[in-house]
C-alpha atoms as one frame of an Amber mdcrd trajectory, in Angstrom:
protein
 124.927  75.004-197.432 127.838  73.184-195.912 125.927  70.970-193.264 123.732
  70.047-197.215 126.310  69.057-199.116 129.076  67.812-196.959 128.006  67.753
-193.279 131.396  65.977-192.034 133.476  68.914-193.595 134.973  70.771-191.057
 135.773  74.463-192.311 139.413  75.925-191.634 139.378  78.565-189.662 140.160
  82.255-189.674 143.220  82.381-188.028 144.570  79.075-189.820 143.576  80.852
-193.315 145.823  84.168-192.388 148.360  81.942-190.731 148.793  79.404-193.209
 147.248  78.980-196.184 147.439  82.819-197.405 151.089  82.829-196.195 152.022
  79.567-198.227 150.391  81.152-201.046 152.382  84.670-200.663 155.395  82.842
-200.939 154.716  80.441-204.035 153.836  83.382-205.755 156.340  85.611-204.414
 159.073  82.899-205.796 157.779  82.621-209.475 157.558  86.409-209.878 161.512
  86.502-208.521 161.997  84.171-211.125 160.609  85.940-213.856 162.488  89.367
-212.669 165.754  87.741-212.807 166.767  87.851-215.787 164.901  91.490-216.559
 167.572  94.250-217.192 165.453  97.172-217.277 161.962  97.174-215.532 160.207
 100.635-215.065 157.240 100.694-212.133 153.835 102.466-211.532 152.086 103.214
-208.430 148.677 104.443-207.566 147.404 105.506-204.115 143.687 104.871-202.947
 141.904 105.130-199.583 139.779 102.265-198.247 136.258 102.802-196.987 137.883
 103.294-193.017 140.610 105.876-194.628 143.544 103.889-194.563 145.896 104.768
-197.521 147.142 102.282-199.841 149.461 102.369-202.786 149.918  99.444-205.247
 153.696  98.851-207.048 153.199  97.511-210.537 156.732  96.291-212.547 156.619
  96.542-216.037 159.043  95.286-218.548 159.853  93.334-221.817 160.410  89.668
-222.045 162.514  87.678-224.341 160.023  87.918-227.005 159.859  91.660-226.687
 156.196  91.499-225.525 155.240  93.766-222.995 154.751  92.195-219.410 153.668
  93.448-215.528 153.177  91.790-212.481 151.855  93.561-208.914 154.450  93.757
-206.554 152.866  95.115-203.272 149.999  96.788-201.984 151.779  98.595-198.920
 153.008 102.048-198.000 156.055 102.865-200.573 159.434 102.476-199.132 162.602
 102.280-201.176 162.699  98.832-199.646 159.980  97.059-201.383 162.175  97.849
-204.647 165.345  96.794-202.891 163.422  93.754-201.757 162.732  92.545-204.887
 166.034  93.171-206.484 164.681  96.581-209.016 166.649  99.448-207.602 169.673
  98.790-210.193 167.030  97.970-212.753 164.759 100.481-212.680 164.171 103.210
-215.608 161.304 105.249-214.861 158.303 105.491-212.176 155.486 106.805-213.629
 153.010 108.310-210.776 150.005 110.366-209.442 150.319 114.285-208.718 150.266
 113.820-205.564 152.521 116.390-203.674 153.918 113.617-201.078 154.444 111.189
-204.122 156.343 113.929-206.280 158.309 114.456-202.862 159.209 110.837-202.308
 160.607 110.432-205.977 162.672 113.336-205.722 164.114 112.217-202.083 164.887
 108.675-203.748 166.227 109.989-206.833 163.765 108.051-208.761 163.491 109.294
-212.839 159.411 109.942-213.039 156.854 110.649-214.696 153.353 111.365-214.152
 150.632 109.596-214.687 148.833 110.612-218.094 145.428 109.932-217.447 145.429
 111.835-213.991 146.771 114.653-215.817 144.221 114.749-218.444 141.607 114.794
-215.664 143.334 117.911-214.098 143.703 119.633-217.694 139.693 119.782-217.946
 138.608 120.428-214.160 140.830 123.636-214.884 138.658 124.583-217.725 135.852
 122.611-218.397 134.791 123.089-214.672 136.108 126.388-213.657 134.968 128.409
-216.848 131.595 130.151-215.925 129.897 129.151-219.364 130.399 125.674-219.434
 129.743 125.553-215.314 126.521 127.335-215.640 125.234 124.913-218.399 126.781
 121.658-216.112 124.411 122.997-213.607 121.070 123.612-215.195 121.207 120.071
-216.581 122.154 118.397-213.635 118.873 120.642-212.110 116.626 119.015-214.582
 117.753 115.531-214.309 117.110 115.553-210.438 113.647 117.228-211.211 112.790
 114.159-213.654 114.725 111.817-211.179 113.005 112.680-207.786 109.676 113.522
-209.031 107.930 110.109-210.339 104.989 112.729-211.744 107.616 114.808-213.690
 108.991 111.794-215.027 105.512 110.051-216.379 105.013 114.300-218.139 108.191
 113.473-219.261 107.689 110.023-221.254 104.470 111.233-222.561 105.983 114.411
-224.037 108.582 112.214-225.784 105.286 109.875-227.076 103.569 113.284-228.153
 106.920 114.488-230.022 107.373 110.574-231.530 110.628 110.647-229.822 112.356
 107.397-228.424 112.197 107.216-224.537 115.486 107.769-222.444 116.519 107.283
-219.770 118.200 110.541-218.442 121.849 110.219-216.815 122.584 111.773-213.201
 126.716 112.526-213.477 128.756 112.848-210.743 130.555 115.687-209.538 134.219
 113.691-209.091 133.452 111.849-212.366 133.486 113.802-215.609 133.180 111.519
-217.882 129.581 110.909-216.399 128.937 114.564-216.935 130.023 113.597-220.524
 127.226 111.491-221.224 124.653 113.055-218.747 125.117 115.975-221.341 124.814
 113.873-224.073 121.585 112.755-223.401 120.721 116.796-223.664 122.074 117.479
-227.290 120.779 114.481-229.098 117.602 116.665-228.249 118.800 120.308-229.585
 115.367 120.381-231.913 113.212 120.759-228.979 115.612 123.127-226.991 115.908
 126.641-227.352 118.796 128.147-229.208 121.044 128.604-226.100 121.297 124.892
-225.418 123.156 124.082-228.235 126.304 125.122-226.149 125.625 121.470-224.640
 126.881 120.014-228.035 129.802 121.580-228.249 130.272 121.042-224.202 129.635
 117.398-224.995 132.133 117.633-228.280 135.212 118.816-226.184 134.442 116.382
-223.055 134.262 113.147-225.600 137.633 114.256-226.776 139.027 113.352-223.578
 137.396 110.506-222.619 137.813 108.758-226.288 141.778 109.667-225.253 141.461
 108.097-221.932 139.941 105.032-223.662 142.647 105.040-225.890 145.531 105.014
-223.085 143.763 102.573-221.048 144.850  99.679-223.480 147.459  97.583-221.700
 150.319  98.004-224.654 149.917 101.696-224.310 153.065 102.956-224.037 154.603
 106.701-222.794 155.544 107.245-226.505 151.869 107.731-227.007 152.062 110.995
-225.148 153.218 113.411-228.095 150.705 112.468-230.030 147.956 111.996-228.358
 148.306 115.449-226.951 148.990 116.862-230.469 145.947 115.546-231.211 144.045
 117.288-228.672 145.176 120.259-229.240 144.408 120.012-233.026 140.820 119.366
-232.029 140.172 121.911-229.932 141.777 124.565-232.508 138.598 122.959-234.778
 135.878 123.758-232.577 134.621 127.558-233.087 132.427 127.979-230.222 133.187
 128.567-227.064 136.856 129.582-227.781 137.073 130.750-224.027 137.073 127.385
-223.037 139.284 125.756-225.936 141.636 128.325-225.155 141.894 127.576-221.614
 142.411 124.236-222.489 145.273 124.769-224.460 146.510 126.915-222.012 145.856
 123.908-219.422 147.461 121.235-221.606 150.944 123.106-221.813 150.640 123.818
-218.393 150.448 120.697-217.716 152.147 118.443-219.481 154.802 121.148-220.573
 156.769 121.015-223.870 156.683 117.271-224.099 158.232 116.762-227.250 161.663
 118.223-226.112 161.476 115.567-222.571 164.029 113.021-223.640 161.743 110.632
-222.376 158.726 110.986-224.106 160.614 111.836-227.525 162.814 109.248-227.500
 159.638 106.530-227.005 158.204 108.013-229.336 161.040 108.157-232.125 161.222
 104.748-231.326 157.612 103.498-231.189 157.528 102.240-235.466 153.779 103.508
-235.282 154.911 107.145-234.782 158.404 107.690-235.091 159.099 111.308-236.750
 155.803 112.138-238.243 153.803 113.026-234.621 156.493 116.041-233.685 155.338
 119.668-234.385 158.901 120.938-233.858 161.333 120.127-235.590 164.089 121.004
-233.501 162.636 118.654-231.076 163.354 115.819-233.719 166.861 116.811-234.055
 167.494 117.191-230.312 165.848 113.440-229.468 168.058 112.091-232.482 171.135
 113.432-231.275 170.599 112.342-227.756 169.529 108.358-229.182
Protein backbone atom coordinates (compact mmCIF):
# COMPACT_ATOMS: atom_id res chain seq x y z
CA UNK A 1 0.00 0.00 0.00
CA UNK A 2 3.00 2.14 0.70
CA UNK A 3 5.08 1.46 -2.58
CA UNK A 4 0.95 2.77 -4.18
CA UNK A 5 0.62 5.72 -2.64
CA UNK A 6 3.97 7.09 -1.77
CA UNK A 7 6.75 4.86 -3.18
CA UNK A 8 9.70 7.36 -2.05
CA UNK A 9 8.46 7.11 1.66
CA UNK A 10 10.82 5.43 3.58
CA UNK A 11 9.12 3.83 6.81
CA UNK A 12 10.85 4.43 10.34
CA UNK A 13 11.89 1.64 11.74
CA UNK A 14 11.26 -0.55 14.75
CA UNK A 15 13.94 0.24 16.82
CA UNK A 16 13.78 4.13 15.92
CA UNK A 17 9.87 3.95 16.91
CA UNK A 18 10.76 2.38 20.60
CA UNK A 19 13.83 4.55 20.74
CA UNK A 20 12.50 7.72 19.77
CA UNK A 21 9.36 8.57 18.83
CA UNK A 22 7.40 6.52 21.69
CA UNK A 23 9.97 7.91 24.19
CA UNK A 24 9.42 11.65 23.05
CA UNK A 25 5.87 10.96 23.34
CA UNK A 26 6.14 9.36 27.06
CA UNK A 27 7.62 12.40 28.11
CA UNK A 28 5.25 15.16 26.52
CA UNK A 29 2.63 13.40 28.08
CA UNK A 30 4.27 12.55 31.18
CA UNK A 31 4.90 16.57 31.62
CA UNK A 32 1.22 17.77 31.07
CA UNK A 33 -0.19 15.16 33.47
CA UNK A 34 2.61 16.58 36.22
CA UNK A 35 1.14 19.69 35.45
CA UNK A 36 -2.28 18.96 36.03
CA UNK A 37 -1.33 16.99 39.48
CA UNK A 38 0.32 19.96 40.83
CA UNK A 39 -1.89 21.80 42.12
CA UNK A 40 -4.26 18.58 43.27
CA UNK A 41 -4.41 18.35 47.15
CA UNK A 42 -6.11 15.19 47.53
CA UNK A 43 -6.04 12.51 44.70
CA UNK A 44 -7.24 8.91 45.62
CA UNK A 45 -5.93 5.93 43.01
CA UNK A 46 -7.27 2.57 41.58
CA UNK A 47 -5.48 -0.33 40.30
CA UNK A 48 -6.46 -3.42 38.47
CA UNK A 49 -4.25 -6.45 37.69
CA UNK A 50 -4.61 -8.53 34.36
CA UNK A 51 -2.48 -11.22 32.69
CA UNK A 52 -1.47 -10.95 29.02
CA UNK A 53 -1.97 -13.79 26.59
CA UNK A 54 2.04 -15.10 27.48
CA UNK A 55 1.11 -14.73 31.45
CA UNK A 56 2.90 -11.78 32.28
CA UNK A 57 1.07 -9.78 35.06
CA UNK A 58 0.20 -6.28 34.70
CA UNK A 59 -1.43 -3.74 36.92
CA UNK A 60 -2.65 -0.29 35.72
CA UNK A 61 -2.50 2.98 38.39
CA UNK A 62 -5.41 5.28 37.69
CA UNK A 63 -5.38 8.96 39.80
CA UNK A 64 -8.54 10.33 40.43
CA UNK A 65 -9.40 13.68 41.78
CA UNK A 66 -11.42 17.00 41.61
CA UNK A 67 -10.46 20.00 39.63
CA UNK A 68 -11.08 23.59 40.23
CA UNK A 69 -14.50 23.31 38.98
CA UNK A 70 -15.25 20.43 41.27
CA UNK A 71 -15.71 18.05 38.29
CA UNK A 72 -14.48 14.77 38.69
CA UNK A 73 -11.15 13.96 36.72
CA UNK A 74 -8.54 10.70 36.14
CA UNK A 75 -5.66 10.21 34.21
CA UNK A 76 -3.54 6.60 33.84
CA UNK A 77 -0.45 6.76 35.51
CA UNK A 78 1.41 3.44 34.72
CA UNK A 79 0.91 0.13 33.51
CA UNK A 80 3.87 -1.61 35.53
CA UNK A 81 4.30 -3.82 38.56
CA UNK A 82 3.12 -1.58 41.75
CA UNK A 83 5.88 -0.16 43.75
CA UNK A 84 5.46 2.62 46.27
CA UNK A 85 7.72 4.40 43.82
CA UNK A 86 5.52 5.00 40.93
CA UNK A 87 3.38 7.13 43.58
CA UNK A 88 6.50 8.76 44.94
CA UNK A 89 7.47 9.36 41.34
CA UNK A 90 4.76 11.29 40.53
CA UNK A 91 4.58 13.35 43.62
CA UNK A 92 0.93 11.38 45.27
CA UNK A 93 2.26 9.76 48.39
CA UNK A 94 1.42 13.04 50.58
CA UNK A 95 -1.70 13.38 48.51
CA UNK A 96 -3.22 10.36 48.48
CA UNK A 97 -6.72 9.46 50.31
CA UNK A 98 -7.78 6.14 49.43
CA UNK A 99 -6.75 3.12 46.96
CA UNK A 100 -9.52 1.36 45.99
CA UNK A 101 -8.44 -2.35 44.71
CA UNK A 102 -9.05 -6.03 43.65
CA UNK A 103 -9.29 -8.97 46.35
CA UNK A 104 -6.44 -10.12 45.51
CA UNK A 105 -4.51 -11.61 48.56
CA UNK A 106 -0.95 -10.09 47.35
CA UNK A 107 -2.77 -6.69 46.61
CA UNK A 108 -4.56 -6.62 50.16
CA UNK A 109 -0.90 -7.51 51.41
CA UNK A 110 0.88 -4.73 49.60
CA UNK A 111 -1.63 -2.00 50.94
CA UNK A 112 -1.29 -3.06 54.33
CA UNK A 113 2.77 -3.18 54.08
CA UNK A 114 2.54 0.51 52.57
CA UNK A 115 0.07 1.72 54.91
CA UNK A 116 -2.14 2.66 52.13
CA UNK A 117 -6.13 3.52 53.39
CA UNK A 118 -8.17 0.97 50.85
CA UNK A 119 -10.86 -0.14 49.70
CA UNK A 120 -12.03 -2.77 47.51
CA UNK A 121 -13.18 -2.73 44.43
CA UNK A 122 -17.16 -2.84 44.32
CA UNK A 123 -17.84 -4.48 41.26
CA UNK A 124 -15.30 -7.42 41.97
CA UNK A 125 -17.06 -7.85 45.11
CA UNK A 126 -20.43 -8.07 43.71
CA UNK A 127 -19.11 -10.79 41.38
CA UNK A 128 -17.81 -12.79 44.46
CA UNK A 129 -21.24 -12.15 46.43
CA UNK A 130 -23.16 -14.29 43.63
CA UNK A 131 -20.48 -17.07 42.66
CA UNK A 132 -21.00 -17.82 46.52
CA UNK A 133 -24.62 -18.34 46.00
CA UNK A 134 -25.88 -18.14 42.74
CA UNK A 135 -23.19 -20.76 41.69
CA UNK A 136 -22.59 -22.86 44.67
CA UNK A 137 -26.37 -23.43 45.67
CA UNK A 138 -27.41 -26.89 44.20
CA UNK A 139 -30.86 -25.51 42.83
CA UNK A 140 -29.83 -22.75 40.92
CA UNK A 141 -26.48 -24.91 39.70
CA UNK A 142 -28.55 -27.75 38.56
CA UNK A 143 -30.88 -25.45 36.46
CA UNK A 144 -27.41 -23.38 35.09
CA UNK A 145 -26.55 -26.75 33.83
CA UNK A 146 -29.49 -28.24 32.03
CA UNK A 147 -29.74 -25.02 30.02
CA UNK A 148 -26.35 -24.69 29.14
CA UNK A 149 -26.95 -28.74 27.97
CA UNK A 150 -29.63 -27.65 25.64
CA UNK A 151 -28.04 -24.71 24.12
CA UNK A 152 -24.93 -26.86 23.06
CA UNK A 153 -27.47 -29.54 21.74
CA UNK A 154 -29.18 -26.70 19.47
CA UNK A 155 -25.62 -25.15 18.96
CA UNK A 156 -23.59 -28.25 17.73
CA UNK A 157 -26.28 -30.05 16.03
CA UNK A 158 -27.28 -27.97 12.70
CA UNK A 159 -30.39 -30.75 12.49
CA UNK A 160 -31.53 -29.92 16.10
CA UNK A 161 -31.36 -26.43 15.33
CA UNK A 162 -33.54 -26.44 11.84
CA UNK A 163 -36.37 -28.90 14.56
CA UNK A 164 -35.81 -26.09 16.52
CA UNK A 165 -36.88 -23.00 14.19
CA UNK A 166 -39.67 -24.98 12.83
CA UNK A 167 -41.14 -25.74 16.27
CA UNK A 168 -41.02 -21.98 17.01
CA UNK A 169 -42.93 -21.50 13.25
CA UNK A 170 -45.45 -24.33 14.40
CA UNK A 171 -45.99 -22.53 17.96
CA UNK A 172 -46.13 -18.82 15.95
CA UNK A 173 -43.30 -17.92 18.12
CA UNK A 174 -40.53 -15.34 17.02
CA UNK A 175 -37.16 -17.09 16.17
CA UNK A 176 -34.10 -16.68 18.62
CA UNK A 177 -31.22 -17.02 18.64
CA UNK A 178 -30.19 -19.04 21.81
CA UNK A 179 -27.17 -17.61 24.03
CA UNK A 180 -24.10 -19.98 25.02
CA UNK A 181 -22.82 -18.17 28.60
CA UNK A 182 -19.66 -18.57 29.88
CA UNK A 183 -18.58 -20.17 32.88
CA UNK A 184 -16.16 -17.00 34.19
CA UNK A 185 -18.87 -14.60 32.93
CA UNK A 186 -22.18 -14.46 34.75
CA UNK A 187 -23.71 -11.96 33.38
CA UNK A 188 -23.76 -14.14 30.10
CA UNK A 189 -25.43 -16.83 32.12
CA UNK A 190 -27.86 -13.90 32.85
CA UNK A 191 -29.10 -13.59 29.51
CA UNK A 192 -28.41 -17.22 28.26
CA UNK A 193 -31.22 -17.84 30.94
CA UNK A 194 -33.20 -15.25 29.76
CA UNK A 195 -33.67 -16.50 26.54
CA UNK A 196 -35.29 -19.70 28.62
CA UNK A 197 -38.07 -17.78 30.63
CA UNK A 198 -39.42 -15.52 27.99
CA UNK A 199 -40.56 -19.16 26.96
CA UNK A 200 -42.15 -20.48 30.46
CA UNK A 201 -45.63 -21.30 28.35
CA UNK A 202 -44.06 -24.07 26.55
CA UNK A 203 -41.93 -25.38 29.56
CA UNK A 204 -43.02 -27.54 32.16
CA UNK A 205 -43.82 -26.20 35.56
CA UNK A 206 -40.29 -26.75 37.03
CA UNK A 207 -38.64 -24.31 34.66
CA UNK A 208 -40.12 -21.44 35.93
CA UNK A 209 -37.26 -21.45 38.60
CA UNK A 210 -35.29 -19.93 35.46
CA UNK A 211 -37.36 -16.66 35.96
CA UNK A 212 -36.73 -16.10 39.17
CA UNK A 213 -32.87 -17.34 38.52
CA UNK A 214 -32.90 -14.74 35.77
CA UNK A 215 -34.78 -12.05 38.28
CA UNK A 216 -31.97 -12.20 41.00
CA UNK A 217 -28.94 -12.34 38.33
CA UNK A 218 -30.42 -8.97 36.47
CA UNK A 219 -30.32 -7.41 39.86
CA UNK A 220 -26.72 -7.50 39.78
CA UNK A 221 -25.84 -6.80 36.56
CA UNK A 222 -28.42 -3.65 36.29
CA UNK A 223 -26.10 -2.65 39.64
CA UNK A 224 -22.93 -3.24 37.85
CA UNK A 225 -24.30 -1.09 34.98
CA UNK A 226 -25.12 1.38 37.33
CA UNK A 227 -21.46 1.65 38.99
CA UNK A 228 -19.80 1.49 35.75
CA UNK A 229 -20.73 5.24 35.03
CA UNK A 230 -17.56 7.30 35.28
CA UNK A 231 -19.05 9.90 38.13
CA UNK A 232 -19.86 6.91 40.21
CA UNK A 233 -18.63 7.58 43.31
CA UNK A 234 -17.86 5.19 46.72
CA UNK A 235 -20.85 7.02 48.35
CA UNK A 236 -22.94 4.94 46.05
CA UNK A 237 -22.07 1.87 48.06
CA UNK A 238 -24.78 2.15 50.96
CA UNK A 239 -27.27 2.36 48.80
CA UNK A 240 -26.83 0.45 46.20
CA UNK A 241 -26.34 -2.45 48.52
CA UNK A 242 -29.48 -1.46 50.51
CA UNK A 243 -31.06 -1.82 47.52
CA UNK A 244 -30.08 -5.24 46.87
CA UNK A 245 -30.86 -6.48 49.75
CA UNK A 246 -34.43 -4.97 49.62
CA UNK A 247 -34.88 -6.89 46.40
CA UNK A 248 -33.97 -10.01 47.27
CA UNK A 249 -36.23 -9.83 50.61
CA UNK A 250 -39.12 -9.35 47.57
CA UNK A 251 -38.54 -12.39 45.75
CA UNK A 252 -40.47 -15.52 47.42
CA UNK A 253 -38.99 -18.31 45.63
CA UNK A 254 -36.07 -19.78 46.08
CA UNK A 255 -35.43 -18.20 49.56
CA UNK A 256 -32.36 -20.64 49.89
CA UNK A 257 -30.63 -18.72 47.52
CA UNK A 258 -31.83 -15.04 48.53
CA UNK A 259 -30.82 -15.96 51.83
CA UNK A 260 -27.44 -16.93 50.96
CA UNK A 261 -27.13 -13.89 49.28
CA UNK A 262 -27.80 -11.82 52.04
CA UNK A 263 -25.69 -13.80 53.98
CA UNK A 264 -22.94 -13.22 51.11
CA UNK A 265 -23.50 -9.47 50.87
CA UNK A 266 -22.71 -8.83 54.70
CA UNK A 267 -20.03 -11.07 54.40
CA UNK A 268 -18.72 -9.28 52.10
CA UNK A 269 -18.98 -5.96 52.14
CA UNK A 270 -19.52 -5.95 56.04
CA UNK A 271 -21.54 -3.28 57.92
CA UNK A 272 -20.83 -0.57 55.43
CA UNK A 273 -22.80 2.07 56.72
CA UNK A 274 -20.76 2.35 60.03
CA UNK A 275 -17.07 2.49 57.58
CA UNK A 276 -16.29 6.16 57.95
CA UNK A 277 -15.53 6.04 54.49
CA UNK A 278 -18.38 4.97 52.78
CA UNK A 279 -20.80 6.96 55.27
CA UNK A 280 -19.20 9.95 55.17
CA UNK A 281 -19.40 9.95 50.97
CA UNK A 282 -22.41 9.21 51.26
CA UNK A 283 -23.70 11.91 53.88
CA UNK A 284 -22.06 14.05 51.64
CA UNK A 285 -23.12 12.94 48.14
CA UNK A 286 -26.57 15.76 47.93
CA UNK A 287 -28.29 12.77 45.98
CA UNK A 288 -28.31 10.57 49.13
CA UNK A 289 -27.27 12.20 52.10
CA UNK A 290 -29.35 10.78 55.26
CA UNK A 291 -32.23 9.11 53.63
CA UNK A 292 -30.13 5.74 52.17
CA UNK A 293 -28.96 4.62 55.99
CA UNK A 294 -30.98 1.76 57.64
CA UNK A 295 -29.36 2.53 61.01
CA UNK A 296 -29.65 5.20 62.54
CA UNK A 297 -26.90 5.09 64.81
CA UNK A 298 -24.79 4.86 61.81
CA UNK A 299 -26.08 8.47 60.89
CA UNK A 300 -25.17 9.80 64.17
CA UNK A 301 -21.73 8.14 64.30
CA UNK A 302 -20.73 9.52 60.48
CA UNK A 303 -22.09 13.05 61.69
CA UNK A 304 -20.10 13.20 64.65
CA UNK A 305 -16.98 12.06 62.98
CA UNK A 306 -17.65 14.96 59.79
Amino acid sequence: MKNVAEPKYKLPTRKHLSKTVVPEMYEKVKVKIENILEPVQYVSITTHVWSSTVNDDYLSITAHFLDDNYKMQHVCLEVIPFSHESLGKWGLLEKLSYVVRDNARNMSATMEKAGFKYVSCFAHTLQLVIKDSVFNQKEGSNVITICRRLVGHFKDSLKANKQLKAAHETLHMPQKCMIYDEPTKWNSTCHMLKKFWREEDHWPFKWLLIEVITEILFIFENTTLAISYPNVNVGATIPIINSIAASLKEICALKGMTNDLLASLQRRFGNCEFDQCHATATILDACYKTNVFVSNEAVIAAKQHI
